[in-house]
N, CA and C atoms of all chains as a GROMACS GRO file, in nm:
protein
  594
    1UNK      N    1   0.312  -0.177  -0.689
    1UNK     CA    2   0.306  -0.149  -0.546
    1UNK      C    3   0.369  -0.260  -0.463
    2UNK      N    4   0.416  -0.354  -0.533
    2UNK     CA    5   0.520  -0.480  -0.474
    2UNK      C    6   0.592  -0.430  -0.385
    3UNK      N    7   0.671  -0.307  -0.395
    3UNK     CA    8   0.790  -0.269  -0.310
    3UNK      C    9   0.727  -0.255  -0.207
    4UNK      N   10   0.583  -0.186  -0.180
    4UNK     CA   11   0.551  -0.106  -0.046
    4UNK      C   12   0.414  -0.280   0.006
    5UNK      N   13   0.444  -0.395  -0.032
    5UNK     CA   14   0.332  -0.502   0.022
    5UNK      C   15   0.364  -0.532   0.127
    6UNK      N   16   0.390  -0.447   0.226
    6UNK     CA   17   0.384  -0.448   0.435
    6UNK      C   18   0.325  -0.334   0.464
    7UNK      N   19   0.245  -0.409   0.567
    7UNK     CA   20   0.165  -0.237   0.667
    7UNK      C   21   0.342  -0.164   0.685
    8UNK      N   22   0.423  -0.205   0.724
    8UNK     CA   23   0.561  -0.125   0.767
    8UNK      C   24   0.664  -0.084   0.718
    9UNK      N   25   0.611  -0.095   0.550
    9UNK     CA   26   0.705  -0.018   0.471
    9UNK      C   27   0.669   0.152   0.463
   10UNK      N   28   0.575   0.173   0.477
   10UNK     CA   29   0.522   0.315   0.459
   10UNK      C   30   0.511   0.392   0.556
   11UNK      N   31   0.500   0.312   0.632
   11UNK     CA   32   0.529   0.384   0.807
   11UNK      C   33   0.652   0.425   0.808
   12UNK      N   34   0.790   0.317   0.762
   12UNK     CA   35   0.927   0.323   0.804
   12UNK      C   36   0.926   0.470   0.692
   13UNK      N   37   0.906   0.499   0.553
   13UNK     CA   38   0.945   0.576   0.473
   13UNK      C   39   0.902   0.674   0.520
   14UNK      N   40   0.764   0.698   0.608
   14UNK     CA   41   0.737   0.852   0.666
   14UNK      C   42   0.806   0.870   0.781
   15UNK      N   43   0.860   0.750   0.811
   15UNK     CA   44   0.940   0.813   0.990
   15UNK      C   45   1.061   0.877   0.891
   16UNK      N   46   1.169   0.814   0.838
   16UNK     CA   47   1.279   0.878   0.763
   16UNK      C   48   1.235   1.008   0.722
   17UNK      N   49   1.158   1.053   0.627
   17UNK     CA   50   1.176   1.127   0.555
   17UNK      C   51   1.253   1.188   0.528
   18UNK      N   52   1.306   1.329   0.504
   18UNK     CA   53   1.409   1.381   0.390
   18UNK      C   54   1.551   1.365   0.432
   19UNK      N   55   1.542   1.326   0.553
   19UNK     CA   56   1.683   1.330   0.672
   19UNK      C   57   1.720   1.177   0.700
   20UNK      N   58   1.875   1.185   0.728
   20UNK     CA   59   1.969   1.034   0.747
   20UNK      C   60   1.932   1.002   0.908
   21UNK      N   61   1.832   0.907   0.952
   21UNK     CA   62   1.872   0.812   1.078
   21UNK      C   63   1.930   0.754   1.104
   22UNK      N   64   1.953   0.698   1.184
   22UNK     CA   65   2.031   0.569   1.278
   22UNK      C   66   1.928   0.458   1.291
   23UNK      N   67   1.962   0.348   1.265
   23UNK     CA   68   1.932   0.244   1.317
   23UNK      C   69   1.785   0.274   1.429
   24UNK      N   70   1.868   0.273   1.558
   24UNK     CA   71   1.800   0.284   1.691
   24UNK      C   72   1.716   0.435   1.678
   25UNK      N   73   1.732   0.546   1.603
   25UNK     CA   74   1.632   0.628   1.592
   25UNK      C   75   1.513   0.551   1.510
   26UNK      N   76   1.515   0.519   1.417
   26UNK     CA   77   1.448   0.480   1.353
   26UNK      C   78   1.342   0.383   1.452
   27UNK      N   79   1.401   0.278   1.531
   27UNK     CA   80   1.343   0.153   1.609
   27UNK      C   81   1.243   0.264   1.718
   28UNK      N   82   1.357   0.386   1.738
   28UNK     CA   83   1.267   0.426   1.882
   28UNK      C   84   1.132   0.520   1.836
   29UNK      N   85   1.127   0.558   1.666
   29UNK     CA   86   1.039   0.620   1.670
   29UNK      C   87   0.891   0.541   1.617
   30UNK      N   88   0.918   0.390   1.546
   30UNK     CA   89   0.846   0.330   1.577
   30UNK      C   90   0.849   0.190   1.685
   31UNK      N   91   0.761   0.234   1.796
   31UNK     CA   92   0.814   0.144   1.898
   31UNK      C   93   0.759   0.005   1.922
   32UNK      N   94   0.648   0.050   1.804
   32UNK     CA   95   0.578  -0.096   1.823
   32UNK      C   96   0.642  -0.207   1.763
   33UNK      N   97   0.734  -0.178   1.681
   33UNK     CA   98   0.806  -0.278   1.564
   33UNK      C   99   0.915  -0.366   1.652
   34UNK      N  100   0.931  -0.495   1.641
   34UNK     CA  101   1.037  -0.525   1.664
   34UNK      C  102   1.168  -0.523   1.610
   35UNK      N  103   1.298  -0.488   1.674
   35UNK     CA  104   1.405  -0.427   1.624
   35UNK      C  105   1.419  -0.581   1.534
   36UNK      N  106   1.422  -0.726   1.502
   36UNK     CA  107   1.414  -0.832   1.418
   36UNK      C  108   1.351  -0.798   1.247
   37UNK      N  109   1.195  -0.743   1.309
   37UNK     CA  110   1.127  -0.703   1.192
   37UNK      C  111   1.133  -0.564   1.108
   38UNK      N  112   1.187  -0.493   1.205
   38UNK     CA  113   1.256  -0.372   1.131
   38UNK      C  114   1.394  -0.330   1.012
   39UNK      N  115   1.444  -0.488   1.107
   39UNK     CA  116   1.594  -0.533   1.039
   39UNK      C  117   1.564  -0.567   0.893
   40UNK      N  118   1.465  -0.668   0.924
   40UNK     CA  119   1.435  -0.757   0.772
   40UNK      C  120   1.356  -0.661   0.668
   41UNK      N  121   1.275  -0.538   0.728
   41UNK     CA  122   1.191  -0.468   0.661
   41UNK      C  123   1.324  -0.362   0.587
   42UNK      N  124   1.388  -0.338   0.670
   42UNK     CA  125   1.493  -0.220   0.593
   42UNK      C  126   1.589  -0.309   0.447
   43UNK      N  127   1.623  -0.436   0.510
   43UNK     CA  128   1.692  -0.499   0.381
   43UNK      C  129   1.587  -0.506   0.310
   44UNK      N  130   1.469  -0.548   0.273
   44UNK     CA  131   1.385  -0.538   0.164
   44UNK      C  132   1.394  -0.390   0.108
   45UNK      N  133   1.395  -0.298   0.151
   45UNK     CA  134   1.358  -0.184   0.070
   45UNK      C  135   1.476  -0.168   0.061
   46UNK      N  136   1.608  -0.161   0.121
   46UNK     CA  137   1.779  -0.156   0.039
   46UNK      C  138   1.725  -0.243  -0.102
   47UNK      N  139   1.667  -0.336  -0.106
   47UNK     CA  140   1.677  -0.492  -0.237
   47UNK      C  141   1.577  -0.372  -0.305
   48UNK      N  142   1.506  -0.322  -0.246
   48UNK     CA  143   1.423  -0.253  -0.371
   48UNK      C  144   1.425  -0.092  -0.386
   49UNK      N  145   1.592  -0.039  -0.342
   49UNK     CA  146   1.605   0.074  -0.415
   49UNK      C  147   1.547   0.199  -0.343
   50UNK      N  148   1.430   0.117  -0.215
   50UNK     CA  149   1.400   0.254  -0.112
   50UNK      C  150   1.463   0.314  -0.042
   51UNK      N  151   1.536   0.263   0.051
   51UNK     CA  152   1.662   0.330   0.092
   51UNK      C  153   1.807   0.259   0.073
   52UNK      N  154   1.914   0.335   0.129
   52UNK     CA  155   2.062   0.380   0.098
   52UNK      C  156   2.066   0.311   0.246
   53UNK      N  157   2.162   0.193   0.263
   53UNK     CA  158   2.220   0.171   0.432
   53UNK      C  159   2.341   0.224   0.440
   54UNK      N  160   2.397   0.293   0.492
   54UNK     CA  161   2.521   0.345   0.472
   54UNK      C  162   2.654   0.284   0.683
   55UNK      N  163   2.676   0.219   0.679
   55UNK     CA  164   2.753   0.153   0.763
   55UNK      C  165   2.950   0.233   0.804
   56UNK      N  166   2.930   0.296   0.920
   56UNK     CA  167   3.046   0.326   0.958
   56UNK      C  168   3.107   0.250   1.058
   57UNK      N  169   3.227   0.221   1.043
   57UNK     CA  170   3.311   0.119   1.110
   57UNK      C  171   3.356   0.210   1.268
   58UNK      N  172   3.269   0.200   1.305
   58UNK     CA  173   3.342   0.321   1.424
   58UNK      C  174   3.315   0.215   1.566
   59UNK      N  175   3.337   0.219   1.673
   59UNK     CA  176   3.308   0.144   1.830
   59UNK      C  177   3.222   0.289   1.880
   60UNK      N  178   3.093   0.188   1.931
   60UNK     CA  179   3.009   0.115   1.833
   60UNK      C  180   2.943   0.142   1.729
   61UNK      N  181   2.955   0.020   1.640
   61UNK     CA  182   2.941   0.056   1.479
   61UNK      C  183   2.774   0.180   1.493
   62UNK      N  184   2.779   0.232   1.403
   62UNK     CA  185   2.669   0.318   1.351
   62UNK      C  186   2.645   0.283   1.221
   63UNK      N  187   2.492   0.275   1.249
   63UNK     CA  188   2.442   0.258   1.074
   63UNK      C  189   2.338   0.366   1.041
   64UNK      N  190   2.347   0.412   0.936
   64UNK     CA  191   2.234   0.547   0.896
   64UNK      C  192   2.196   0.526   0.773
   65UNK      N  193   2.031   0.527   0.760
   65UNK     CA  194   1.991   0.506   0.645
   65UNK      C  195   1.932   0.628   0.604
   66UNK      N  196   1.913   0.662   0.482
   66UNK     CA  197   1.839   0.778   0.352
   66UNK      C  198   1.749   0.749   0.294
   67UNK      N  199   1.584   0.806   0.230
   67UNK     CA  200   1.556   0.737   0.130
   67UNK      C  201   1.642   0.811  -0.013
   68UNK      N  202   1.569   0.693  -0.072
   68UNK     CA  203   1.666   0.723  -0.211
   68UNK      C  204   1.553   0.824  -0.261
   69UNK      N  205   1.610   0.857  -0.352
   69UNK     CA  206   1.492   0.960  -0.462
   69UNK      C  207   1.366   0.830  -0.511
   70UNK      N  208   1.388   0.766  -0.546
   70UNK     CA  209   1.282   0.666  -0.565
   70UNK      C  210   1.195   0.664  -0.417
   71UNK      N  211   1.250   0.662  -0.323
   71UNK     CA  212   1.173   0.652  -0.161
   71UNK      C  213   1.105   0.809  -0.128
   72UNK      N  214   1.183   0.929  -0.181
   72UNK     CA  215   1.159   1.018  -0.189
   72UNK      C  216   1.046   1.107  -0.274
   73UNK      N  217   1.044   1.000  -0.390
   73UNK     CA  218   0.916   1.073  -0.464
   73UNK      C  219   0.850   0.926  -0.433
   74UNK      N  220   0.813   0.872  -0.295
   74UNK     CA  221   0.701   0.821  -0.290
   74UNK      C  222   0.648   0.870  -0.162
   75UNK      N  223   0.718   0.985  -0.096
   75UNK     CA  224   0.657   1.086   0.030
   75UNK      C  225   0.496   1.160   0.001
   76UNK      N  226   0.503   1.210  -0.109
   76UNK     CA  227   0.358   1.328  -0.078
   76UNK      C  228   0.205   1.219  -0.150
   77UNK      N  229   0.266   1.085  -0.236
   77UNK     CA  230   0.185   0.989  -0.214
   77UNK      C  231   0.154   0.937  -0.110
   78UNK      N  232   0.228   0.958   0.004
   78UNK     CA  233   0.182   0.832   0.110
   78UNK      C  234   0.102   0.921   0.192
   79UNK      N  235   0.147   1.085   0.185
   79UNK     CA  236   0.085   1.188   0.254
   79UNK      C  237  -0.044   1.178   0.217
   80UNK      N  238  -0.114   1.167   0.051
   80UNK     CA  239  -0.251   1.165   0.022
   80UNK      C  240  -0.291   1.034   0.090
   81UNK      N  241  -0.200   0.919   0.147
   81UNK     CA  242  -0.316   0.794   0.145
   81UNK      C  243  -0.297   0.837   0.304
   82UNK      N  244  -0.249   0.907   0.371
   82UNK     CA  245  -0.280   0.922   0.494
   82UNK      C  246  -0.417   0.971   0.517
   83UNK      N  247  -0.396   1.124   0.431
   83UNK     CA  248  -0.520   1.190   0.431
   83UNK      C  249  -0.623   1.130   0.413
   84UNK      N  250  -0.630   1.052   0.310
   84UNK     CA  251  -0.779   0.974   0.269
   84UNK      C  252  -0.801   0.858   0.386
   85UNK      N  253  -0.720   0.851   0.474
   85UNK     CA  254  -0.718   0.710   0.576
   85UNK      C  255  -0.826   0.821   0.681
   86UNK      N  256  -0.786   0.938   0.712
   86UNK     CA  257  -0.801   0.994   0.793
   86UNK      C  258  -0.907   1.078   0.765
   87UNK      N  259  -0.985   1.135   0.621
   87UNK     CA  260  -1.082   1.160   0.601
   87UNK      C  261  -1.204   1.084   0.665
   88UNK      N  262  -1.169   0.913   0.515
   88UNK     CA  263  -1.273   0.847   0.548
   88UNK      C  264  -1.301   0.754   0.676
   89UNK      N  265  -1.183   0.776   0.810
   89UNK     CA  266  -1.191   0.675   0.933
   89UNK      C  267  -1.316   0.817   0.999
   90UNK      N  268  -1.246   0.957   1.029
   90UNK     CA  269  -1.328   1.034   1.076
   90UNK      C  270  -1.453   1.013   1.026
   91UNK      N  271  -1.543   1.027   0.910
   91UNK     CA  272  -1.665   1.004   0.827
   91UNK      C  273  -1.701   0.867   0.917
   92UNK      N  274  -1.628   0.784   0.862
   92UNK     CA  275  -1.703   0.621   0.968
   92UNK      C  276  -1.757   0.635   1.108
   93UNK      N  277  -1.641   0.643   1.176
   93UNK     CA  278  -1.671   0.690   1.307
   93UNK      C  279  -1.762   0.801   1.311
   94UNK      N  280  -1.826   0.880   1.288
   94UNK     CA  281  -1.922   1.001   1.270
   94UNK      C  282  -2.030   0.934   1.259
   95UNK      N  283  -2.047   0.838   1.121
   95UNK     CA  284  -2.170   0.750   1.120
   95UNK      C  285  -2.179   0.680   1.212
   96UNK      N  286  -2.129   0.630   1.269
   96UNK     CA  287  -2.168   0.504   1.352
   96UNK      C  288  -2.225   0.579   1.462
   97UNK      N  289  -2.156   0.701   1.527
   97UNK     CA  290  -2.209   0.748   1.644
   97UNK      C  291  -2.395   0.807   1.611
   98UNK      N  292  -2.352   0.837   1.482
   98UNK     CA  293  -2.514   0.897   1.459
   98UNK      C  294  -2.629   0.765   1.472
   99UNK      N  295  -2.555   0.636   1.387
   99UNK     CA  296  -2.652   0.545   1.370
   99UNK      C  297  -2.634   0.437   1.510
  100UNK      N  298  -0.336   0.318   0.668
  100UNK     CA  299  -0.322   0.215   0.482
  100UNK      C  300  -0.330   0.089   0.518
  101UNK      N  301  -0.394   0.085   0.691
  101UNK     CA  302  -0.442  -0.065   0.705
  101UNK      C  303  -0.558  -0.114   0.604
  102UNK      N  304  -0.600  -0.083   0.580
  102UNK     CA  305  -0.711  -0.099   0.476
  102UNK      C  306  -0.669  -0.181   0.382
  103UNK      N  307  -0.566  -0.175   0.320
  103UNK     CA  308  -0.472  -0.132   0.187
  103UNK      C  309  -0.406  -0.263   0.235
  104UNK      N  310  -0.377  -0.312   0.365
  104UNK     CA  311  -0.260  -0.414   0.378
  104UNK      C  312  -0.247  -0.566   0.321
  105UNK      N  313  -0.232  -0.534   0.175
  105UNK     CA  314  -0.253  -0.664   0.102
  105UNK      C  315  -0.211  -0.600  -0.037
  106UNK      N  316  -0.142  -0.698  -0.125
  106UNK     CA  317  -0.127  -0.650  -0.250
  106UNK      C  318  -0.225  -0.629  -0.343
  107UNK      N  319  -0.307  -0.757  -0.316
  107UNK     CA  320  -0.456  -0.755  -0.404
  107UNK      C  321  -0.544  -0.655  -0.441
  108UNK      N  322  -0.582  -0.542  -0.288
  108UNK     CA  323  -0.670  -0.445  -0.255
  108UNK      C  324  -0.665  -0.362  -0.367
  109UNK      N  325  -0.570  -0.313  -0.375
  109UNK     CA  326  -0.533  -0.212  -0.446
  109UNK      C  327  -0.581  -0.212  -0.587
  110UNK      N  328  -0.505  -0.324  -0.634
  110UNK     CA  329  -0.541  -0.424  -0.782
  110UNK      C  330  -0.690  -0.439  -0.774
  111UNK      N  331  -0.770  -0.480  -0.732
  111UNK     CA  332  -0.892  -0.463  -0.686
  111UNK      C  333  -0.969  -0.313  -0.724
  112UNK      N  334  -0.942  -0.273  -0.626
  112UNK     CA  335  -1.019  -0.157  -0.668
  112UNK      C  336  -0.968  -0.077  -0.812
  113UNK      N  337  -0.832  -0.093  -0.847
  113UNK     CA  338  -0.799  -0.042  -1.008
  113UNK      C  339  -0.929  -0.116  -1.039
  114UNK      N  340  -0.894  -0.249  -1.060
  114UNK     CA  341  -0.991  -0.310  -1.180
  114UNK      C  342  -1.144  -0.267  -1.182
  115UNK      N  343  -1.239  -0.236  -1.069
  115UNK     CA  344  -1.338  -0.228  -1.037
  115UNK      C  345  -1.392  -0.076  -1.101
  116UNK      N  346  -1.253   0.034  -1.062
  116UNK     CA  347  -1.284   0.165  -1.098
  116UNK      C  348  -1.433   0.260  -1.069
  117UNK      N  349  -1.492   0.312  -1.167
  117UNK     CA  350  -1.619   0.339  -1.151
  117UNK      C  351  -1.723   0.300  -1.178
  118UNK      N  352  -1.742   0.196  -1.249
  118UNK     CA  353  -1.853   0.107  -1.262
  118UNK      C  354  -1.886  -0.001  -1.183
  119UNK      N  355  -1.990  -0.095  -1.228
  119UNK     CA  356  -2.013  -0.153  -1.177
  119UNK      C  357  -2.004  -0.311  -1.191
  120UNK      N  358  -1.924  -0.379  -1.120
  120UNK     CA  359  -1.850  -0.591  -1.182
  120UNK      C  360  -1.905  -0.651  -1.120
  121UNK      N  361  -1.966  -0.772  -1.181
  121UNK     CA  362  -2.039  -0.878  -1.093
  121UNK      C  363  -1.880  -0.954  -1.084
  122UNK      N  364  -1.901  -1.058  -0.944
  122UNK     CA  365  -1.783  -1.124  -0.895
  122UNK      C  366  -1.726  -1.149  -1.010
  123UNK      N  367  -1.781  -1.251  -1.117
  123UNK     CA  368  -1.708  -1.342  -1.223
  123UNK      C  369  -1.610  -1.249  -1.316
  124UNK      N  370  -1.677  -1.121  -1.322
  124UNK     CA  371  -1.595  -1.024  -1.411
  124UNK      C  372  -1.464  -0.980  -1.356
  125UNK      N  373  -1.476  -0.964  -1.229
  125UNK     CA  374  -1.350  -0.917  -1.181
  125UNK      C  375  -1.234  -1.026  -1.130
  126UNK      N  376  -1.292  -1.152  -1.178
  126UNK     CA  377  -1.202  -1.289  -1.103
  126UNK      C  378  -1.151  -1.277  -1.281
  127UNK      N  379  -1.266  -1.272  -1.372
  127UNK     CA  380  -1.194  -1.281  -1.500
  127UNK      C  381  -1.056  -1.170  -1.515
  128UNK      N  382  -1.039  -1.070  -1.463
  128UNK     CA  383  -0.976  -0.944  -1.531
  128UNK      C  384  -0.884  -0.979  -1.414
  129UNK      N  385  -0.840  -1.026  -1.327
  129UNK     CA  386  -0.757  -1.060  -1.226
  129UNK      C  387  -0.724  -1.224  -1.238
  130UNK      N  388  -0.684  -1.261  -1.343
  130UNK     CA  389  -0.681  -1.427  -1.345
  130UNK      C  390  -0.586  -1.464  -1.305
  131UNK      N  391  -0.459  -1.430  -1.209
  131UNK     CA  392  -0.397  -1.499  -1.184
  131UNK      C  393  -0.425  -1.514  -1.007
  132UNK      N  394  -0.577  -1.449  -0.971
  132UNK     CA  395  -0.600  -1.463  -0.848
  132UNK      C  396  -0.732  -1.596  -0.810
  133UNK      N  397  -0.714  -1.641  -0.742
  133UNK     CA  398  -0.826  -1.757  -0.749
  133UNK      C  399  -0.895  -1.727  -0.651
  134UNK      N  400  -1.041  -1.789  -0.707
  134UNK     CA  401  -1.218  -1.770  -0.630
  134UNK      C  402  -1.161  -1.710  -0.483
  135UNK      N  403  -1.122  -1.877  -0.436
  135UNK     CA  404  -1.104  -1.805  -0.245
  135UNK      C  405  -1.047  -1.650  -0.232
  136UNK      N  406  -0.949  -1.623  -0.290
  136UNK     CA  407  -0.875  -1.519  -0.200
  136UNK      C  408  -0.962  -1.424  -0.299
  137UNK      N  409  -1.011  -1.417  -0.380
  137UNK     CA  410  -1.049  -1.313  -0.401
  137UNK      C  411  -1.181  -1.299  -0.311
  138UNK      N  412  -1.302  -1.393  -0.305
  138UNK     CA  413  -1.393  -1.356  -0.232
  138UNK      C  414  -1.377  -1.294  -0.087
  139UNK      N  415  -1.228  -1.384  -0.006
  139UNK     CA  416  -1.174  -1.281   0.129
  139UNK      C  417  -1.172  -1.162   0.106
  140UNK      N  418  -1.070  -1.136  -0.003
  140UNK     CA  419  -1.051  -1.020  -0.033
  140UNK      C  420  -1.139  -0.916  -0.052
  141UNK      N  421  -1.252  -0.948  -0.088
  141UNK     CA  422  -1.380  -0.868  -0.173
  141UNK      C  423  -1.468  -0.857   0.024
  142UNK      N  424  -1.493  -0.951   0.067
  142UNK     CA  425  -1.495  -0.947   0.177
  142UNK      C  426  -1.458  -0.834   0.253
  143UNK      N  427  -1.335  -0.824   0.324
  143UNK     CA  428  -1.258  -0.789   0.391
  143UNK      C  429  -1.271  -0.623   0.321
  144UNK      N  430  -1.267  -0.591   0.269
  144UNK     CA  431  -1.295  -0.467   0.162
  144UNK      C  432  -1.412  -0.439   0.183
  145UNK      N  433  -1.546  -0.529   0.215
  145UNK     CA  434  -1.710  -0.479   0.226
  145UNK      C  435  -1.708  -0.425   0.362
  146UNK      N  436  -1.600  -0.480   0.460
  146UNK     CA  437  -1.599  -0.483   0.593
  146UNK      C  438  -1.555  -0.329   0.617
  147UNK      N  439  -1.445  -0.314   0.547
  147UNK     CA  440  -1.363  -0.178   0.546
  147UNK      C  441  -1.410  -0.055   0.470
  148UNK      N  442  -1.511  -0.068   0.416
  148UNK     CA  443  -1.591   0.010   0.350
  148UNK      C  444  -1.557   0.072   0.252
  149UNK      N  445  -1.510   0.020   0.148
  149UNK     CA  446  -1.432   0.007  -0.016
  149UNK      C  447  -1.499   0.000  -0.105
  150UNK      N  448  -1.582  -0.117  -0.071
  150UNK     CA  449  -1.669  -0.172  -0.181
  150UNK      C  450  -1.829  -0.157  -0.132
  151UNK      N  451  -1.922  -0.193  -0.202
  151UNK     CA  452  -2.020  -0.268  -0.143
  151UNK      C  453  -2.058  -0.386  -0.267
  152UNK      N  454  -2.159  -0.430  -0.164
  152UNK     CA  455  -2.182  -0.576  -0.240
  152UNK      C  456  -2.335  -0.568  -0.270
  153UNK      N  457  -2.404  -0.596  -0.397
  153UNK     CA  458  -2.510  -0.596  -0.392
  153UNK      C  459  -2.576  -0.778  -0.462
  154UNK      N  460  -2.663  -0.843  -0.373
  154UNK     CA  461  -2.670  -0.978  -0.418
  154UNK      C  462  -2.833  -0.974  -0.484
  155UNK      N  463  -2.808  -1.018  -0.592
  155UNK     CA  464  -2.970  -1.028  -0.685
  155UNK      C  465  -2.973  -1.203  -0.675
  156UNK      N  466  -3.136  -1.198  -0.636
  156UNK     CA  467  -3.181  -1.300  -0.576
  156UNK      C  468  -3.214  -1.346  -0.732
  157UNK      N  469  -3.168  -1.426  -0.815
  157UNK     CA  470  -3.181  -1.505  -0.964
  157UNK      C  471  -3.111  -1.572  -0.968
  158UNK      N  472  -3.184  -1.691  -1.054
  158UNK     CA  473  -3.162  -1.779  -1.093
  158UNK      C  474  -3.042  -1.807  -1.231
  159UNK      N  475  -2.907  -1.821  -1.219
  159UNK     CA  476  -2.797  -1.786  -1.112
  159UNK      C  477  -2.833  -1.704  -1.041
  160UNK      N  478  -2.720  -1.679  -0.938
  160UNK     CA  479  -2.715  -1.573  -0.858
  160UNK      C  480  -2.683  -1.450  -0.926
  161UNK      N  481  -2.677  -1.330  -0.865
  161UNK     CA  482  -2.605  -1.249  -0.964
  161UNK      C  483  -2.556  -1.167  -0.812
  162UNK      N  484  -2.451  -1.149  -0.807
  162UNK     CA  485  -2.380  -1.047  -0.694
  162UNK      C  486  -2.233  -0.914  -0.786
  163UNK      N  487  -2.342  -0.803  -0.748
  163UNK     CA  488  -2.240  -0.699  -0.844
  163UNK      C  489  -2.131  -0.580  -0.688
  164UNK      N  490  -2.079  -0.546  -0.738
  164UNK     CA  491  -1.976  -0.474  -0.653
  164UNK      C  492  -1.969  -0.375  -0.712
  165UNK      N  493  -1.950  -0.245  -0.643
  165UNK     CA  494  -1.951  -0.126  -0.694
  165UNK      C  495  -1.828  -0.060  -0.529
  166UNK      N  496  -1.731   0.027  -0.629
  166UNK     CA  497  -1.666   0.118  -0.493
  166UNK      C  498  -1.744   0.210  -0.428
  167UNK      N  499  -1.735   0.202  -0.291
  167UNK     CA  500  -1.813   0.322  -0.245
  167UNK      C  501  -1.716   0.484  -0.236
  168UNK      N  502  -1.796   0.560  -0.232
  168UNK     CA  503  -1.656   0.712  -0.196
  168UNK      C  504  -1.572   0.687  -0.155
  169UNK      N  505  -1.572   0.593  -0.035
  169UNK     CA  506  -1.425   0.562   0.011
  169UNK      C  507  -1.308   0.530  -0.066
  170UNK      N  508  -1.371   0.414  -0.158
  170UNK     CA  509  -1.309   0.354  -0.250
  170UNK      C  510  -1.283   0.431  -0.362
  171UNK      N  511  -1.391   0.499  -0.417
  171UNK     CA  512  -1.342   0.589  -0.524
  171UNK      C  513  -1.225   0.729  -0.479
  172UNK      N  514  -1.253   0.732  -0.375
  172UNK     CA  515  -1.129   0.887  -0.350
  172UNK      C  516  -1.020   0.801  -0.384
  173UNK      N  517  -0.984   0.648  -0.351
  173UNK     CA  518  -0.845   0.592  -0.346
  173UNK      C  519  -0.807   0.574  -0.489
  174UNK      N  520  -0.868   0.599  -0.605
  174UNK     CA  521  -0.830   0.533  -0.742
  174UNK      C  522  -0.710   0.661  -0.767
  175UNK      N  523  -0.730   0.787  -0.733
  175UNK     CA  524  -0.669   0.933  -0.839
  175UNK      C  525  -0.526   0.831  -0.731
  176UNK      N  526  -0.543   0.803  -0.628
  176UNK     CA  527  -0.375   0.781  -0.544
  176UNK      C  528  -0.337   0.670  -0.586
  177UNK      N  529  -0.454   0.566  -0.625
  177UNK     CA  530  -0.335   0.475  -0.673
  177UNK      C  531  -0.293   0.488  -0.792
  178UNK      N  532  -0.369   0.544  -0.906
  178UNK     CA  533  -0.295   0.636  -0.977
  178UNK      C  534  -0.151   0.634  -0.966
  179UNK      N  535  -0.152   0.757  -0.903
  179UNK     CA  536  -0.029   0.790  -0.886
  179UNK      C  537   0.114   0.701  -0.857
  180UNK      N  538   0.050   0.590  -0.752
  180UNK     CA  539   0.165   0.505  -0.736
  180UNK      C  540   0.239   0.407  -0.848
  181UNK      N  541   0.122   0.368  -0.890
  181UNK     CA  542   0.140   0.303  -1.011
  181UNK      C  543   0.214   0.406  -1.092
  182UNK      N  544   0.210   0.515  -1.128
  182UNK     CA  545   0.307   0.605  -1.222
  182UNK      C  546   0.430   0.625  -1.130
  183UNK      N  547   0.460   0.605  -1.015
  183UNK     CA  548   0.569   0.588  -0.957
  183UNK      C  549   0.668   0.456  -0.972
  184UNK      N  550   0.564   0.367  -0.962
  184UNK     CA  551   0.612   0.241  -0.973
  184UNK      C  552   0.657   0.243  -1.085
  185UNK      N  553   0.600   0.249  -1.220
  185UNK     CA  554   0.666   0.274  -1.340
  185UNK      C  555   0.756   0.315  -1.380
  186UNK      N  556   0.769   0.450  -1.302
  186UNK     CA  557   0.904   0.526  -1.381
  186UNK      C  558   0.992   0.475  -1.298
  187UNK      N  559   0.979   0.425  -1.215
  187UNK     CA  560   1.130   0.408  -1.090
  187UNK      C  561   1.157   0.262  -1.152
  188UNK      N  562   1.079   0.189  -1.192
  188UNK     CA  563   1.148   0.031  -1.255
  188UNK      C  564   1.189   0.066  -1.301
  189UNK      N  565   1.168   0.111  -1.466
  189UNK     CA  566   1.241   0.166  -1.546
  189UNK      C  567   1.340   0.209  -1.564
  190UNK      N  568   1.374   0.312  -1.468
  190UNK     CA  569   1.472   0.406  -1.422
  190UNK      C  570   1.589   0.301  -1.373
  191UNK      N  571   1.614   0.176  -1.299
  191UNK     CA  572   1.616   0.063  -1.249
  191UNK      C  573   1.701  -0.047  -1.361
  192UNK      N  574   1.582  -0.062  -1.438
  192UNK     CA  575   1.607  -0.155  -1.536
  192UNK      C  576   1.738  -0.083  -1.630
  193UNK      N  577   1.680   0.029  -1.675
  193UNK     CA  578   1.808   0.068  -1.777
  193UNK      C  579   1.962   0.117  -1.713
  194UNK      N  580   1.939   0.128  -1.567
  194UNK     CA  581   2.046   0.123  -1.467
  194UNK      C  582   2.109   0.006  -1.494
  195UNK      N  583   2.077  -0.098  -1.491
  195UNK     CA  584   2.126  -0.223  -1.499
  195UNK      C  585   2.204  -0.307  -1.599
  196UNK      N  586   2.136  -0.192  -1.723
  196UNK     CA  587   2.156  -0.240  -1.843
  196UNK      C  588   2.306  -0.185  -1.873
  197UNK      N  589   2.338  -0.062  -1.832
  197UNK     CA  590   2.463   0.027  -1.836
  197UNK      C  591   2.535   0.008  -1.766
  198UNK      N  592   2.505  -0.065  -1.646
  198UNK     CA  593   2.633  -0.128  -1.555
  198UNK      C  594   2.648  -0.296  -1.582
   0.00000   0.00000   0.00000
């Protein structure tokens, strides 16, 4: 689980999913991230095979990233740890209001 | 998967599974992690409602840990990642070997 050791690797792989972004899509759909830490978070997962950066030389440059099939069969895993985030936060919060 | 935001956690609850580890057992089966960070860790996990902690008042002490539901729904997913993680090194490694 080395590849995914940031709260913002698993976030970034569910914003992508099956479809090529841009750069600045990517930044605007998580807005809390800084475009610095987003930078450094995407070269880690290029170094580890999660996604594809793909760079066109055009004014102004465009960059669009993919996940790879490796990034891709780690989608309906991250879907169960959502679910279970979101089971057991609802359950907590439920208790607490009771107790 | 704030919960989760640490490499350890995870490793953690593998090792713990469905039974039940007093601290020393699980610092043994995790030895390349030391006392402090694991007790944060074990911590931070009682807080998030993963684990619980149960402390027997003897001479030693005796403090055992057991996952709670929370914790146990997360083992079948990390499961899974870990069989992700596997086949995609792999997949990786012998890439490497052929180029």
């Amino acid at each position: 689980m080395s590849a995914l050791g940031s709260k913002w690797k698993p976030i970034i792989v569910m914003v992508i999913k099956d479809r090529t972004l841009r750069f600045g899509e990517i930044a605007a759909r998580i807005s809390v991230i800084s475009r610095k830490v987003l930078t450094d978070q995407l070269r880690e997962m290029e170094e580890d095979h999660l996604v594809t950066r793909q760079e066109f030389k055009e004014l102004p440059p465009r960059v669009e990233y993919r996940l790879t099939e490796k990034g891709l069969a780690l989608l309906p895993i991250l879907s169960l740890l959502e679910e279970w985030e979101r089971e057991f936060d609802f359950t907590e919060k439920k208790l607490e209001e009771i107790i």
